[in-house]
Backbone bond lengths (Angstrom), bond angles and torsions (degrees), N, CA, C in turn:
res aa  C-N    CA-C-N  psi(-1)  N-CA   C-N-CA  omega(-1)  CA-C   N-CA-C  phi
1 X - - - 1.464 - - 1.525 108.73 -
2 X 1.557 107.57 109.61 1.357 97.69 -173.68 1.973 119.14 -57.78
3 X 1.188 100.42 158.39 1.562 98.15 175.34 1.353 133.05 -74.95
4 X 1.633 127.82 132.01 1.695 112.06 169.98 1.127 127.27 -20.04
5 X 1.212 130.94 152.71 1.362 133.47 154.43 0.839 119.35 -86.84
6 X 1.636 135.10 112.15 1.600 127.63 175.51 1.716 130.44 -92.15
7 X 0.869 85.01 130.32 1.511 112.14 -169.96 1.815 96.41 -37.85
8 X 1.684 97.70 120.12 1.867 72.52 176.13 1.222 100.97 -109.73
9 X 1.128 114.66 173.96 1.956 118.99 -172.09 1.268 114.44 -90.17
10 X 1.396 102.20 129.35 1.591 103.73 -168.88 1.970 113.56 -65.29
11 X 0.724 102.95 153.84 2.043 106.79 165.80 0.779 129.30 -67.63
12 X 1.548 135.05 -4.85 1.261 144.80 179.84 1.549 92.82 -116.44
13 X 1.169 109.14 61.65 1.906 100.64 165.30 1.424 124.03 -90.38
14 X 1.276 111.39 -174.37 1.571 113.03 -145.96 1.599 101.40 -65.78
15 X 1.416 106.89 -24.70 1.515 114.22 -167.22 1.934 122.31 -63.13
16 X 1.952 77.00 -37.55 1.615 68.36 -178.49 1.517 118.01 -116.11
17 X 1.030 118.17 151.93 0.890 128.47 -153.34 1.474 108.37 -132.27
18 X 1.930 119.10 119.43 1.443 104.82 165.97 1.105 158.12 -65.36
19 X 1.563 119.21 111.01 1.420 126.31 -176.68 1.348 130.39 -29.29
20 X 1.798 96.57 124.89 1.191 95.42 179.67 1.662 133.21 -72.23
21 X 1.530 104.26 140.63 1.909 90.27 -178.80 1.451 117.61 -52.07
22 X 1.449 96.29 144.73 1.921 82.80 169.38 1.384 123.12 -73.51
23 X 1.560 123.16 160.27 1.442 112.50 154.81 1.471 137.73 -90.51
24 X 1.005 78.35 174.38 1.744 83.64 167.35 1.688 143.34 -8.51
25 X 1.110 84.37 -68.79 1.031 119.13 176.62 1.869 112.57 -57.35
26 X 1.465 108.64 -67.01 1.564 118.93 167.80 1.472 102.86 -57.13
27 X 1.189 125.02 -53.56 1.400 96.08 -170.81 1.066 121.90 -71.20
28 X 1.626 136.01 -37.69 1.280 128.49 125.73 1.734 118.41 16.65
29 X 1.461 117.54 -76.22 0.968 135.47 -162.50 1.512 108.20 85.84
30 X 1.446 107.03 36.27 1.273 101.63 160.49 1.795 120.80 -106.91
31 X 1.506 115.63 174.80 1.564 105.41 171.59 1.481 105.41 59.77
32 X 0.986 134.11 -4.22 1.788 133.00 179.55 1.428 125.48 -85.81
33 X 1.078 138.35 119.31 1.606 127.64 176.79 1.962 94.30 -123.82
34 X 1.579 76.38 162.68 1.311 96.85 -169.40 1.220 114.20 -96.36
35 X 1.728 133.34 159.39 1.501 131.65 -141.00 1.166 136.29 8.55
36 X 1.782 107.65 53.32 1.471 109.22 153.66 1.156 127.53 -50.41
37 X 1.313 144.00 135.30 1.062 147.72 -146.52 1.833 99.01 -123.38
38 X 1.909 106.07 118.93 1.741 112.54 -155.98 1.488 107.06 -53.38
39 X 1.494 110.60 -14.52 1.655 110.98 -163.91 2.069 115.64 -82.67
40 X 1.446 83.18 -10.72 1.532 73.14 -164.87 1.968 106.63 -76.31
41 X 1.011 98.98 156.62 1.102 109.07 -168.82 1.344 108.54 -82.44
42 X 1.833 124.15 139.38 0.993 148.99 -178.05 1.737 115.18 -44.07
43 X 1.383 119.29 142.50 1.752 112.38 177.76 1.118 100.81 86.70
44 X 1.636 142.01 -12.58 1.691 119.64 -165.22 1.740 103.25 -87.59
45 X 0.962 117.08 -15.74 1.323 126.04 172.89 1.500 132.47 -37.68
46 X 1.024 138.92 137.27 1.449 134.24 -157.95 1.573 105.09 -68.30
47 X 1.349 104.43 -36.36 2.025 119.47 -170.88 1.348 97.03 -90.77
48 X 1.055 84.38 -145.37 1.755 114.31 -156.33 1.828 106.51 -77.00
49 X 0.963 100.89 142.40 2.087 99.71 174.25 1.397 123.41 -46.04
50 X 1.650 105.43 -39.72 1.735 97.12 153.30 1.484 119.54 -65.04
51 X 0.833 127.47 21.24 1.903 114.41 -160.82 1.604 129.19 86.79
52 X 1.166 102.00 -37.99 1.790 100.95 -159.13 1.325 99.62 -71.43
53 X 1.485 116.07 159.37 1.582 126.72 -174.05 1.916 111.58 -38.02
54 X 0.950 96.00 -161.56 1.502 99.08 149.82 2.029 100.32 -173.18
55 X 1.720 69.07 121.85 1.653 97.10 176.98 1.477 117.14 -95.30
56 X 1.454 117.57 142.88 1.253 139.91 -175.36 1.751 93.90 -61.81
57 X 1.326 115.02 143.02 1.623 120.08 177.80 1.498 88.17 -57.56
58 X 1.333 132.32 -70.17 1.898 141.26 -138.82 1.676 88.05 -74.68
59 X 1.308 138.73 23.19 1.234 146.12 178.44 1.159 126.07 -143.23
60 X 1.855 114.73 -27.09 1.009 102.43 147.17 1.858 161.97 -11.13
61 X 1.534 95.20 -62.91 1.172 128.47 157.55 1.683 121.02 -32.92
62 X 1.716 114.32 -67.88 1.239 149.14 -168.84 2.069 81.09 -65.08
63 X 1.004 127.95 -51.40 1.028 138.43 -152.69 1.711 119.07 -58.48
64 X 1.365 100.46 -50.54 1.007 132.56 -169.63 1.107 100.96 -87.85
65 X 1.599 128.63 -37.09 1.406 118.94 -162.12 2.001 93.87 -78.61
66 X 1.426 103.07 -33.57 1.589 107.73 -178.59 1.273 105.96 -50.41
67 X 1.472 99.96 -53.56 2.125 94.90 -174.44 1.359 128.89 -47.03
68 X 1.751 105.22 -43.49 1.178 113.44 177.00 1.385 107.68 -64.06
69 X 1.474 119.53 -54.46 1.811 103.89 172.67 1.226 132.15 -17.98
70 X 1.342 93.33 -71.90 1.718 125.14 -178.00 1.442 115.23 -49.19
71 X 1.848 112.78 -38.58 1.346 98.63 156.64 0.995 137.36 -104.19
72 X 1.629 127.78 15.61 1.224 142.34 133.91 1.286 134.20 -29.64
73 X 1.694 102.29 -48.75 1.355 112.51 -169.85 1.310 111.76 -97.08
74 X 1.380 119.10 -25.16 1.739 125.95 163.32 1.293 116.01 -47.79
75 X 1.544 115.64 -57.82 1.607 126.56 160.13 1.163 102.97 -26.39
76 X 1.362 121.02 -66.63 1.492 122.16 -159.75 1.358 123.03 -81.84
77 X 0.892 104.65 -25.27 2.090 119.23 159.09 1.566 102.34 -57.68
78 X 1.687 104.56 -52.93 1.935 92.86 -159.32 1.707 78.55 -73.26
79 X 1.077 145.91 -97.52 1.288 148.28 -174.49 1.836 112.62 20.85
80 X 1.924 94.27 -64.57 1.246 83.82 165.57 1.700 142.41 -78.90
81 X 1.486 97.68 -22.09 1.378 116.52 174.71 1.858 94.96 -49.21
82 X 1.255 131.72 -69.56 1.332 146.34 172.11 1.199 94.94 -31.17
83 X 1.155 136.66 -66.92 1.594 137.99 -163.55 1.744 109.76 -61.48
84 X 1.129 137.01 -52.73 1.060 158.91 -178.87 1.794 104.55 -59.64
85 X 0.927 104.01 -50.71 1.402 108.73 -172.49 1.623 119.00 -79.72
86 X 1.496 97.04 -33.23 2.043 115.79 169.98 2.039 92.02 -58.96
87 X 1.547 103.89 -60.15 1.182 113.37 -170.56 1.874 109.04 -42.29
88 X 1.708 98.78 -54.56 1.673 94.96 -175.42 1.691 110.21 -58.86
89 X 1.014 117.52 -46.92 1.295 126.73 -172.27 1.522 128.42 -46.10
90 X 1.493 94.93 -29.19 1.304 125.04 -176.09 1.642 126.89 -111.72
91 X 1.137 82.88 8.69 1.821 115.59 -164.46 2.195 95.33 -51.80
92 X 1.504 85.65 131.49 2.187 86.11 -171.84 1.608 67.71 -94.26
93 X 1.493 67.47 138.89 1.851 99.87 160.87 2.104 109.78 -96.57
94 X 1.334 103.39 13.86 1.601 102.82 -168.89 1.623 85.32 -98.84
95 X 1.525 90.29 142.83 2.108 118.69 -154.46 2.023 79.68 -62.66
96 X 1.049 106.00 -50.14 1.774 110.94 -164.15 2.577 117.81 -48.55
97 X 2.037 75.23 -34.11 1.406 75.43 -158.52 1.781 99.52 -100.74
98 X 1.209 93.31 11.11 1.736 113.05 -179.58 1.661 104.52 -49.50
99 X 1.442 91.51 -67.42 1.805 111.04 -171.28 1.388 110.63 -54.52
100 X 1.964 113.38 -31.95 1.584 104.49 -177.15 1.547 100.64 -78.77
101 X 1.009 111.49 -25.94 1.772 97.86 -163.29 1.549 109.38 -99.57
102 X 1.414 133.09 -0.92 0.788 133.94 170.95 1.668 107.48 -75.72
103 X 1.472 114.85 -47.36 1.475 122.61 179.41 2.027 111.03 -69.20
104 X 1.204 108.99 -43.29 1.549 107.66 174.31 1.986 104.16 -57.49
105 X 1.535 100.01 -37.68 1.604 78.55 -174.30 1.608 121.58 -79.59
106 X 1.595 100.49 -39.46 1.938 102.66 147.31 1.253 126.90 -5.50
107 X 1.807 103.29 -84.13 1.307 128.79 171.59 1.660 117.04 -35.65
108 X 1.557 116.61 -68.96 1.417 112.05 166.52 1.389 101.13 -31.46
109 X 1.463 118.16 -91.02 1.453 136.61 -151.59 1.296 106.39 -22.13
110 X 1.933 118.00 -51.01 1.420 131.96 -167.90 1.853 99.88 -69.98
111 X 1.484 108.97 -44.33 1.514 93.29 179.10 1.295 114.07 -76.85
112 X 1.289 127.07 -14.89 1.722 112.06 165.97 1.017 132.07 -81.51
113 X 1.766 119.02 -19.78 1.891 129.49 138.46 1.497 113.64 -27.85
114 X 1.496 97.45 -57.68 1.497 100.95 -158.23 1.580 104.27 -68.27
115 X 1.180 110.32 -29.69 1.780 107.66 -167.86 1.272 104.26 -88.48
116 X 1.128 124.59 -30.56 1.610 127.18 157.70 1.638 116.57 -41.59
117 X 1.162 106.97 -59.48 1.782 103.64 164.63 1.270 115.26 -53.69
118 X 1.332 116.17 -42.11 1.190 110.22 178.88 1.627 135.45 -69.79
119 X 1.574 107.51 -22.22 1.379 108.62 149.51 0.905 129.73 -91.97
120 X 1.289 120.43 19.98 2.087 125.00 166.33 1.389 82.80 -74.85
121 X 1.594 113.38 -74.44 1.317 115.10 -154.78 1.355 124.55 -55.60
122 X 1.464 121.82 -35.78 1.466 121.52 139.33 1.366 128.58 -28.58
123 X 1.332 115.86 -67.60 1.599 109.50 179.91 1.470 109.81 -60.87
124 X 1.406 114.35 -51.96 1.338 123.81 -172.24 2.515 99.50 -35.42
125 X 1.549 96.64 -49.62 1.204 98.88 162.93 1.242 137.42 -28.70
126 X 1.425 108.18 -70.77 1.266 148.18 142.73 1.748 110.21 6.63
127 X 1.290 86.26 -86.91 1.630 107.81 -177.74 1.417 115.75 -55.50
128 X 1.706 117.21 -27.51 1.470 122.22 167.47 0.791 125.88 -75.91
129 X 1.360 129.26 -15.71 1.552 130.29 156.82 1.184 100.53 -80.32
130 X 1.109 151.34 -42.30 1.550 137.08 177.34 1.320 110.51 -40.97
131 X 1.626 100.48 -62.10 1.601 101.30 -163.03 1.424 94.97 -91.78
132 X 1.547 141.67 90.75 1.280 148.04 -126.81 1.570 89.57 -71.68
133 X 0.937 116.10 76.70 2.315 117.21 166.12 1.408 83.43 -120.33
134 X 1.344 161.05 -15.78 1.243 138.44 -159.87 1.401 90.69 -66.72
135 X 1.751 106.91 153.22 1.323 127.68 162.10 1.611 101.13 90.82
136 X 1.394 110.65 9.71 1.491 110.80 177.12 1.941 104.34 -116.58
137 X 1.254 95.39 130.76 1.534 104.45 166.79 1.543 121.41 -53.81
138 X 1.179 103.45 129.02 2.021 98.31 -168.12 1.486 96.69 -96.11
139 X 1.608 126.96 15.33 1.403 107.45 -172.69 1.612 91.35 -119.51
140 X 1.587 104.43 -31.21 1.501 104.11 -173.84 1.786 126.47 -129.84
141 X 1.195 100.14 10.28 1.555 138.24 175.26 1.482 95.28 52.06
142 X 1.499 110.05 33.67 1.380 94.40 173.92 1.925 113.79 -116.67
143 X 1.574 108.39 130.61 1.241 110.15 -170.50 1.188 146.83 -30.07
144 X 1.298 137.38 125.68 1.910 117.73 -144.86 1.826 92.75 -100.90
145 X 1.050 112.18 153.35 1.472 117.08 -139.28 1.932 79.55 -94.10
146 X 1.616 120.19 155.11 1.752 120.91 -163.81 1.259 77.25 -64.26
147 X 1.546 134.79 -66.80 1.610 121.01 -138.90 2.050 105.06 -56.04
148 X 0.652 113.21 -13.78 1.604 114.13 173.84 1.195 89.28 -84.33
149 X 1.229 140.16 -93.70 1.614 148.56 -145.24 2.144 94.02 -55.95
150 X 1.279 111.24 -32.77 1.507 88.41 160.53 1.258 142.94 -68.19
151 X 1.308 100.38 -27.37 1.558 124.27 -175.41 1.746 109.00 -105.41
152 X 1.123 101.49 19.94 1.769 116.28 -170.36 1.271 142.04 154.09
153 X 1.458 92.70 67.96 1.313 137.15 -157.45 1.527 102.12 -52.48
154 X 0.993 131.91 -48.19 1.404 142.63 -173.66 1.774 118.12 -101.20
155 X 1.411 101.09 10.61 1.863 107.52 160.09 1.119 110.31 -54.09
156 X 1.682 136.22 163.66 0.984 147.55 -129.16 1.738 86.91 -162.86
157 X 1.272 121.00 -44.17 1.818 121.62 -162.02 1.096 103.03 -131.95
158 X 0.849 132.37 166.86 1.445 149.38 155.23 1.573 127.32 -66.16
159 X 1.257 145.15 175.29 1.304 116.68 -161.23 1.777 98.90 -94.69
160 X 1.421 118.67 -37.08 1.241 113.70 161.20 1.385 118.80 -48.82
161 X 1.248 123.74 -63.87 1.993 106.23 172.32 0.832 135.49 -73.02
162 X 1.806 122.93 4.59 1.434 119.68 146.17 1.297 117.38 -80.42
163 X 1.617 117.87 -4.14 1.876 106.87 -173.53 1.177 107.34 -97.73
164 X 2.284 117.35 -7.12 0.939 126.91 164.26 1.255 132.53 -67.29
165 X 1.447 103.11 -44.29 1.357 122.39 177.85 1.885 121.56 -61.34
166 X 1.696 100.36 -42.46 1.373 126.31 166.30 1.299 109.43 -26.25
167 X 1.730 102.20 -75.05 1.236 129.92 -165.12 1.472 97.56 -60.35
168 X 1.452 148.71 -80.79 1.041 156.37 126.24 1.970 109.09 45.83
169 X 1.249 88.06 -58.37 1.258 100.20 -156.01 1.286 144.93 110.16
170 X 1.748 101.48 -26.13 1.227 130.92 -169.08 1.835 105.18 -67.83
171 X 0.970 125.55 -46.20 1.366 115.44 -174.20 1.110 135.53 -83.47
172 X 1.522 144.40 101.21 1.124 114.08 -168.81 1.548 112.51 -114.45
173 X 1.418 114.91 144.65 1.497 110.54 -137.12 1.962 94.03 -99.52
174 X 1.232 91.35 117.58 1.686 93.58 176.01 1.503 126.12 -58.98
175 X 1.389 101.25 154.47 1.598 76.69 169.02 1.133 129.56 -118.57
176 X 1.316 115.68 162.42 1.531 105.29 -152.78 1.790 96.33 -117.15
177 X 1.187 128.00 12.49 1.456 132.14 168.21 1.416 102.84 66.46
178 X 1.663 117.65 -118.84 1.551 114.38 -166.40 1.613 102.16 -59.22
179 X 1.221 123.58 -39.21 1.703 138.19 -168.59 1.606 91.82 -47.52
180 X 1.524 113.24 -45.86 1.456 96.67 -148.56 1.240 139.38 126.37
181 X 1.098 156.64 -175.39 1.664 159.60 126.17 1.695 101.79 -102.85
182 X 1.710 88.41 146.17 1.961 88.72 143.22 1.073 118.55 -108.79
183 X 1.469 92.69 134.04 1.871 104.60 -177.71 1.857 97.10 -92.53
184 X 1.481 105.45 169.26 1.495 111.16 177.88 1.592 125.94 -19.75
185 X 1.804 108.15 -45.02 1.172 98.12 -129.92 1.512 81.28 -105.29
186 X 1.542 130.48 21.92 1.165 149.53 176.19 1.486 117.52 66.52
187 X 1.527 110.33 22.61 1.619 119.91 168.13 1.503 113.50 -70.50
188 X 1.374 135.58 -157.33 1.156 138.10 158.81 1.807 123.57 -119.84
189 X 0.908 144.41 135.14 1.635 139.76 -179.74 1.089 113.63 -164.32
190 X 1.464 116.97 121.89 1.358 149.87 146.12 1.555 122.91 -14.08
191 X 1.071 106.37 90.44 1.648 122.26 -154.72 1.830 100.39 -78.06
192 X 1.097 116.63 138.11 1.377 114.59 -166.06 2.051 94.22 -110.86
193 X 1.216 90.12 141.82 1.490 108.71 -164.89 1.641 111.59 -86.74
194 X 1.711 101.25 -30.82 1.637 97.43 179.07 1.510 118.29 -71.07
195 X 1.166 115.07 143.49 1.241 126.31 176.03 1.602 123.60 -72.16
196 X 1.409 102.96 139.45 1.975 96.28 -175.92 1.585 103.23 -86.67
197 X 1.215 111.51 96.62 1.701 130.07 -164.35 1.642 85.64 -111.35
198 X 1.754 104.95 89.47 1.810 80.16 155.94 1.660 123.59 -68.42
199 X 1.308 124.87 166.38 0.903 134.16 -158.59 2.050 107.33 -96.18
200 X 1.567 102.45 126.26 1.395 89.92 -157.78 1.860 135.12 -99.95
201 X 0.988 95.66 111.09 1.553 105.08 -154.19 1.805 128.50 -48.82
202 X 1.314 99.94 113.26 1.434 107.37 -159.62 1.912 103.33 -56.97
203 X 1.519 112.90 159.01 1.152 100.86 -150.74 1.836 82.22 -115.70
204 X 1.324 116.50 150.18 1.232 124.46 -170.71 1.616 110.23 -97.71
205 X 1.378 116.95 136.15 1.447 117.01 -167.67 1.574 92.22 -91.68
């Protein structure tokens, strides 16, 4: 008597269930902490019911303009990372073309430093609107006035406690490459990398 056929269990059982896409926000790598644990229950989160932070409307703005930075300048890091590396690979060994390609790969290297600071200080942004202190002075907790935070979204002081700090010694102002520096008067400018090397005078026998 031939035998039943048993039912075999399909792969899509009740248990599992397809993963949800991430948002925004996580892929971002924003709003995310590390070893969440799968059990805790949904909504306990500081943000929003999907996960992502939750930003003040009057910050909004500041918010968005950061993201776009941040992935502006990543572009332009991997871009150069790519550039730098075609360059080594390809590196002339002729005595003449030594000096150009040694300085073009420099050059990259220094603008992908610089944009690297510049997305600390971005994210570092970032995270202050999360944890809602953005728009507060970290030297004197006193509020940094919008026309700065428009024109410098990711300041840290106010223009008085950075001219304090300046003076001080205490601050030293990163650079932020295409972004810029803030100088005193809380504008933005393009910080020049060569050094004021006077030139040194040969000594006569």
């Amino acid at each position: 008597m031939p035998a039943k056929p048993t039912k075999s269990k399909s792969s899509g059982s009740k248990n599992s269930k397809p993963q949800m896409s991430a948002n925004v926000a996580a892929i971002l790598g924003l709003g995310t902490t590390t070893g969440r644990s799968k059990g805790k229950a949904r909504g306990k989160t500081s943000g929003t019911p999907n996960g992502s932070p939750k930003i003040k409307p009057e910050w909004m703005k500041y918010y968005n303009i950061l993201l776009e930075l941040r992935e502006r300048l990543r572009n332009q890091m991997a871009g150069l990372a790519k550039e730098s590396a075609e360059q080594l690979a390809g590196y002339s060994l002729h005595m003449a073309d030594s000096g150009t390609d040694n300085f073009d790969r420099d050059f990259a290297l220094s603008l992908l430093s610089s944009d690297q600071d510049a997305v600390y200080e971005i994210e570092e942004a970032l995270k202050r609107i999360e944890r809602q202190t953005f728009g507060v002075c970290e030297l004197t907790g006193k509020s940094i006035p919008k026309a700065r935070l428009d024109a410098i979204p990711w300041t840290r002081f106010t223009v008085e406690a950075q001219m304090q700090l300046e003076k001080d010694g205490a601050l030293r102002s990163r650079r932020l490459g295409s972004l810029g520096t803030v100088d005193s008067a809380g504008g933005i400018e393009i910080e020049d990398d060569s050094d004021d090397e006077k030139p040194v005078k040969e000594s006569k026998d």
